[in-house]
N, C-alpha and C positions, 0 to 999 in steps of 0.2 A: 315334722317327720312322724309317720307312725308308726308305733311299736307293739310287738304283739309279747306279751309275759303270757308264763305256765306259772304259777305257783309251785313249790316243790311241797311235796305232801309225801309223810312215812307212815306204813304202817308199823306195828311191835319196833319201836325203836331200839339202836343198841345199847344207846345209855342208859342200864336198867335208870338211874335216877333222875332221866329224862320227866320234866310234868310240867304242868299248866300253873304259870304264877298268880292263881287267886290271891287277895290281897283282904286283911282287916286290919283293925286298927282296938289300940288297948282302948278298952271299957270308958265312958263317960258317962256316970250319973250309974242307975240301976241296972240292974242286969239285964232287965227284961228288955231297956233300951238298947244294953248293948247287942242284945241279941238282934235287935230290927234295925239297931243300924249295919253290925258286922254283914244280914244277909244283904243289904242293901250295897253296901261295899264290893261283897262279890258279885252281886247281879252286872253292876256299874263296871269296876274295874278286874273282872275274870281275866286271867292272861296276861296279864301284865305288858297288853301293847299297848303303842300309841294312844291311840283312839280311849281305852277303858282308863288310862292313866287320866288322861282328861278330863274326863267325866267323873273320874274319883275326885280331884283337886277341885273341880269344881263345887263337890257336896262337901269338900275340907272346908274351902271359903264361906259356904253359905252357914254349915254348924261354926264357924268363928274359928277354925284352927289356925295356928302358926303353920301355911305350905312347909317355910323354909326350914323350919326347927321340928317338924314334924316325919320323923322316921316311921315306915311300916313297913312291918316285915313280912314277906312272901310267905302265903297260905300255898303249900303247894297241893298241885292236885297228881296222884300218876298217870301216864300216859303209856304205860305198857300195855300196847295188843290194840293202841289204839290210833287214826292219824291225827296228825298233829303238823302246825306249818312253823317253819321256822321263818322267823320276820325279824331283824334287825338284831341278831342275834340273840332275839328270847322265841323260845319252844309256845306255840300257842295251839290250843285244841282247835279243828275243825271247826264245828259248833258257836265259839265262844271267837274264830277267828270272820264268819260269816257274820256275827251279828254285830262285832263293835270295829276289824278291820277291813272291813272288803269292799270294796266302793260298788257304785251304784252303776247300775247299767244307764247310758242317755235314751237311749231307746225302750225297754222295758221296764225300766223305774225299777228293776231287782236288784240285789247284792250279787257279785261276778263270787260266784263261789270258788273255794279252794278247790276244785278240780275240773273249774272253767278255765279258757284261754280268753286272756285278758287283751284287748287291744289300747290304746288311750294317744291323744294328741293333745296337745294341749292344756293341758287338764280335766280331759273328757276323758271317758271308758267307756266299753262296750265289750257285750259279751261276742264274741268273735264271730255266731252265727248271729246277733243282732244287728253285726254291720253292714247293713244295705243300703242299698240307693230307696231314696224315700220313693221315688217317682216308679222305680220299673221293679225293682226289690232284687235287683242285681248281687248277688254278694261281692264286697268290693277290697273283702282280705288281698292283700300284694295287688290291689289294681288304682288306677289314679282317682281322685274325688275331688270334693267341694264342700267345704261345709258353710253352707246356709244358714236363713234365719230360721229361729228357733232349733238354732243346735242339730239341723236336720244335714244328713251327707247324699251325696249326689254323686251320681256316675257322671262323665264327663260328657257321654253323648248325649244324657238329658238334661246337664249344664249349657251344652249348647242351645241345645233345643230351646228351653226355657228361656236363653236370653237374644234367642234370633228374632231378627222381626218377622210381625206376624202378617201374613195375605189380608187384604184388604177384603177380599173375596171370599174364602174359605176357611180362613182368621188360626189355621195351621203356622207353624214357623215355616220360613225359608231359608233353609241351608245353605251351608256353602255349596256351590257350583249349581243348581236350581237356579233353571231361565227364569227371569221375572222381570217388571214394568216398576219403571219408577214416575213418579207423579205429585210435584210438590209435595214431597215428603212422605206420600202416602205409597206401598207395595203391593204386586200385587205375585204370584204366580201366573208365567207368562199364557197356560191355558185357563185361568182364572178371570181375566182381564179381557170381560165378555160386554156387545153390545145392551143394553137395555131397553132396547125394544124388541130386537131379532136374538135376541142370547147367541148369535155368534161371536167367535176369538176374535176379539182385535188383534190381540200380542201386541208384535213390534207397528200395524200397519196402521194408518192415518185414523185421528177420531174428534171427534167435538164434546168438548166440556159443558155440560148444561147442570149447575150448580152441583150436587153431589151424584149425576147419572152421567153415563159417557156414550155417545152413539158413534156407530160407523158411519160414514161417509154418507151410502145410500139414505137410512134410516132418517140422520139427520134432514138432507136434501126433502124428502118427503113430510116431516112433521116440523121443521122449525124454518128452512128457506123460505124467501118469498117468491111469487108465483108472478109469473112474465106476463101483462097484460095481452101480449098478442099471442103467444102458443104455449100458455097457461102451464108449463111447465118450470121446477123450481130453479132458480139463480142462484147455483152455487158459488159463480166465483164474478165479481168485476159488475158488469151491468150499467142502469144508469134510472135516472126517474125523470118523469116529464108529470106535468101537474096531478104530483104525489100521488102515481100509480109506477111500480118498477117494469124495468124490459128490461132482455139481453138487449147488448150493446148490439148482436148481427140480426136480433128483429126491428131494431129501432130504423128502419131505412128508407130513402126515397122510393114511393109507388111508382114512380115513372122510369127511372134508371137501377134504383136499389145497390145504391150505393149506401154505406150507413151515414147515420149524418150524426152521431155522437161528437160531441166538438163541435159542431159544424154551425155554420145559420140555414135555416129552415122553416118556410111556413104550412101552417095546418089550415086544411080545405078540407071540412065535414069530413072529420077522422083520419083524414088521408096527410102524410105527410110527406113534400117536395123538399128538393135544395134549391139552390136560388137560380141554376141556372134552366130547371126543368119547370122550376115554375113560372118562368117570362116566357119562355116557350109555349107551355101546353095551359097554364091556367089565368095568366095574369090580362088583366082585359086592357088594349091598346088605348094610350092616347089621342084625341080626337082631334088635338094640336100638333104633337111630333110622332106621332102614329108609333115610337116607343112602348113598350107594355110599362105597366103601373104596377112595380112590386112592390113597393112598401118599404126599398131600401135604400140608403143614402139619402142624398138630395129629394125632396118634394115627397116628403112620406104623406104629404097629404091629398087628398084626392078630394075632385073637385065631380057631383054627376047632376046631369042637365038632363030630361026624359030619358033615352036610352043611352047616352054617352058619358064618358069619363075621359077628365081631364089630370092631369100632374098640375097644382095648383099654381109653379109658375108660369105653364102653357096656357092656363084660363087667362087671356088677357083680350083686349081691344083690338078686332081687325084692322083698325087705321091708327090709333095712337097709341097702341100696344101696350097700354097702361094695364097693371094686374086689375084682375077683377075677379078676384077670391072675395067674400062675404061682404061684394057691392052688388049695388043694382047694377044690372045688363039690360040689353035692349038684342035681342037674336033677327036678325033684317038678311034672307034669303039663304039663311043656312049657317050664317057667320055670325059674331059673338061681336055686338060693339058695348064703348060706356054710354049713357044716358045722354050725353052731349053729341056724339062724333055723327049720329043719325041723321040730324039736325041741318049738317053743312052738306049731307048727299046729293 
């Protein structure tokens, strides 16, 4: 809790035998000593408060005195016509109360004079214009604080301030109710939380993370997508790869029908790519045994070709014993395909 003291301070007091309890002590050794220790005495213990009391007993200890058997009797000083503070029921001068009881100010390192307004918490003091907020210099008499490190006090809005997180962007705090972006762990201010290419506001809307820079949508698509072998434009989303060049999945299509053949089975003819059913049709060269087209799929992927004809390697066989004749000798007798034998018996 903090507490604000006045000191009471009189001037011309009424008790004419009102004074200041200077203090000595009877003679040890020569006179001339006692003369330098008695002013030492009063420098030390003037007033007879706390504080000079102290500081006397402590110079008793060090010249060897008995503290406890050791009586000294008040040098008094008058205080008529003059102020004087009364502290723990002894009359103490001004002067001699500034210098040995008045505490120190935390903020200006001075003594809270007797006719300053003392404030203190804690065990701190402050002279009542020295209590401000470090940060704004608020004065913060009857108002709420913080006291920090090094002893420092704080208004409450620059206690917030100071311990809000900071923008990631503009590296201000963010208060309460301030739109913002949150981003593993990191904040931002919601018009802070700008493209890095195009410095437009993301905010709330879609973006791509590229180690410590973030892009919108567009930006991204253009500098880090890969680029569609056939309309060379970027693949943002899905896609597909044919010998490790990307395509949209709706440019990857049959030339003949165009249908897409992603999933699908499909053969390439110099660039060009069919499905299975548009290439028996329009590209696949007929069998010269089941006059079927020769596509490459299922049964008889192998093909069999003789001057300008192709065969499905189990249709390559022997016009009269119908025996295969894939990588034999043949004997071709008026158009037709026998084995090396069958000629023989015509």
């Amino acid at each position: 809790m903090l507490l604000l003291n006045s000191h009471s301070t009189v001037s011309d007091p009424a008790d004419p035998q009102g004074s200041c309890g200077g203090i000595t002590v009877p003679a040890q050794g020569g006179a001339e000593s006692s003369r330098a220790e008695g002013s030492l005495i009063l420098a030390l213990g003037a007033s007879g408060c706390e504080k000079g009391i102290q500081l006397l007993r402590a110079w008793q200890l060090h010249r060897g005195h008995d503290v406890g058997a050791l009586r000294l009797p008040l040098l008094p000083r008058p205080l008529q016509g003059k102020k004087y503070v009364q502290k723990e029921g002894r009359h103490c001068c001004v002067k001699c109360f500034e210098k040995f009881c008045a505490n120190t100010c935390m903020e200006c390192k001075k003594p809270i004079g007797a006719d300053s307004k003392e404030l203190h918490f804690k065990n701190r003091y402050w002279h009542d214009n020295c209590f401000r907020c470090f940060k704004c210099y608020t004065s913060l008499v009857n108002e709420p604080f913080m006291l920090r490190e090094n002893n420092k006090v704080w208004c409450s809005n620059c206690t917030a301030a100071e311990d809000a997180p900071r923008c990631k962007g503009c590296f201000k705090p963010i208060i309460a109710g301030d739109q913002n972006v949150e981003y593993k762990k990191m904040v931002w201010h919601k018009d802070c939380f700008t493209c890095s290419q195009c410095k437009q506001v993301i905010g709330s809307g879609s973006f791509f993370p590229k180690g410590d820079e973030f892009y919108c949508v567009s930006c991204h698509e253009h500098k880090f997508a890969k680029t569609c072998a056939k309309c060379k434009n970027p693949i943002t989303s899905g896609g597909l790869t044919y010998q490790e060049q990307p395509w949209h999945s709706e440019c990857f299509i049959c030339s003949n029908c165009k249908k897409q053949l992603g999933g699908k089975r499909f053969t390439a003819v110099e660039d060009q790519f069919y499905c299975v059913e548009c290439y028996k049709e329009c590209v696949a060269k007929k069998c010269a045994g089941c006059k079927n087209p020769i596509t490459g799929f299922g049964r008889g992927t192998s093909v069999v070709n003789y001057e300008d004809e192709s065969w499905h390697d189990y249709c390559f066989k022997c016009t009269k014993c119908a025996r295969g004749l894939a990588n034999k000798r043949f004997v071709r007798h008026n158009g037709k395909i026998y084995c090396a034998e069958c000629p023989k018996r015509l």
